[in-house]
N, C-alpha and C positions, 0 to 999 in steps of 0.2 A: 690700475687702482684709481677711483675717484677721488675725487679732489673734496675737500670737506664741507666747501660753498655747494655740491651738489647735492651733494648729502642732506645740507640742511635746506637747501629749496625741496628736494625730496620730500623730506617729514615734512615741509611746512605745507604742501601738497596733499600729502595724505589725510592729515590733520584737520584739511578743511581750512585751511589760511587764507587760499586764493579764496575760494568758492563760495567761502560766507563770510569770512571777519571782514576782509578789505572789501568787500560793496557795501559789507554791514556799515562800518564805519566812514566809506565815503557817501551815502547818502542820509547818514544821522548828522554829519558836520556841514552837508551842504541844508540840509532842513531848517539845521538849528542857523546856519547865517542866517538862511531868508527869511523865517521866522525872527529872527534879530532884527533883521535890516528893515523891515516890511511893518515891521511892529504892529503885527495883525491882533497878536495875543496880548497887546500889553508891552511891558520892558521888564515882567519878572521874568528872571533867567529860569528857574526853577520850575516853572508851567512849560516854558518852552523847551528847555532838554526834556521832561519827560512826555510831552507829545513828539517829537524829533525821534525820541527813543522808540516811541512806542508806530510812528509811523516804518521806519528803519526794519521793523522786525518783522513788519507786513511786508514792505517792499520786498522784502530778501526773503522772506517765506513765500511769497505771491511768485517770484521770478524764479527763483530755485537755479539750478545750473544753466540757465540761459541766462539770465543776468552775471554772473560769473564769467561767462563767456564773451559776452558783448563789452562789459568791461577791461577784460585783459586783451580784447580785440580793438576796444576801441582806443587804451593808452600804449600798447605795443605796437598798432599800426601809424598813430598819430605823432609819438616816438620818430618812427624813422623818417616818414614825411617830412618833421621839424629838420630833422638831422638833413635831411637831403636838401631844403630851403637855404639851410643855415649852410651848406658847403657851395649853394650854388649865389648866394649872398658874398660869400668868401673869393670866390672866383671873380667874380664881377668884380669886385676891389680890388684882386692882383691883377687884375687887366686894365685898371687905370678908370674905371667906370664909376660915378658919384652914386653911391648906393643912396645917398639920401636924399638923392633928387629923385631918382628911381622911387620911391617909395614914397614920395609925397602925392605920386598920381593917383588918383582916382580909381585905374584897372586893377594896381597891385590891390587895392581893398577887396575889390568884388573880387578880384582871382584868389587871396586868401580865405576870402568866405566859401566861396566857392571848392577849394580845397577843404575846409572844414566839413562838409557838407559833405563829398563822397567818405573823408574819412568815419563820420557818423554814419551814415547807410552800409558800408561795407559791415562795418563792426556789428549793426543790428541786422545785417543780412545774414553773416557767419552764425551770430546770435540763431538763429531762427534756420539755421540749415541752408542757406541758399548759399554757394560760392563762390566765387568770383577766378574764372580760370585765365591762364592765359593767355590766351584769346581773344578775353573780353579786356584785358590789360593793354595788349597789340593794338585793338578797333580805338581804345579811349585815346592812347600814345598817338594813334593817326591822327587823329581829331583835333588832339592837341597842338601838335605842328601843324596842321594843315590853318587849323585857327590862329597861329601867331605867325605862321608864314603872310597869310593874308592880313594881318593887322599891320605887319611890319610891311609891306607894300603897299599900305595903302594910306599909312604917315606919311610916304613917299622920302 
């Protein structure tokens, strides 16, 4: 028997909940900050929700189920990422390691942007039908130790 939380992601699915309200509505509240923030139109709130509104409904009619997709791709991938930071954060600490000396450098910056970064392209790659097997997860994992292997050699 399924469980009731399935159920209701189900209909929330069917409904159209992922696929248009939630982009609908994350690209109408990030519009309207910039629009806010940027005070390109002014500071009337009322001009700016309804261009935010009315850009929102373009974006998500112009992206249709790829936008949909890039989205749930890119906070479900970005998600675990975090999750995986956050426990390898965690470890460092139980191993006696100053995590906030670690984090004052310079490389953790670029190496977080730099995580940002593939996790945005995978997401608009999915988006767009390209996928990412693997394979190509194997080659990036080499790359990556073979780059911190040599970094850590050569702090000495």
């Amino acid at each position: 028997m399924a469980n009731p939380f399935e159920i209701l992601v189900t209909n929330l699915e069917a409904m159209g909940f992922f696929g248009f309200f939630l982009p609908f509505l994350f690209i109408l509240a990030v519009t309207f900050a910039a629009l806010l923030k940027t005070k390109v139109l002014g500071e009337d709130k009322k001009i700016i929700g309804s261009i935010s509104l009315v850009l929102a409904f373009f974006i998500v009619g112009f992206g249709g189920p790829a936008i949909a997709i890039f989205f749930t791709t890119l906070f479900g991938f970005g998600t675990v990422v975090l999750a995986g930071l956050l426990v390898i954060i965690l470890f460092l600490a139980m191993t006696g390691g100053d995590v906030s000396k670690m984090m004052s450098g310079g490389g953790v910056k670029y190496a977080l942007v730099a995580v940002g970064i593939i996790v945005f392209f995978v997401a608009a790659g999915t988006a767009f039908g390209i996928r990412v097997t693997d394979v190509t997860w194997s080659i990036v994992l080499v790359i990556l130790i073979i780059g911190a292997s040599i970094t850590f050699l050569m702090k000495g």
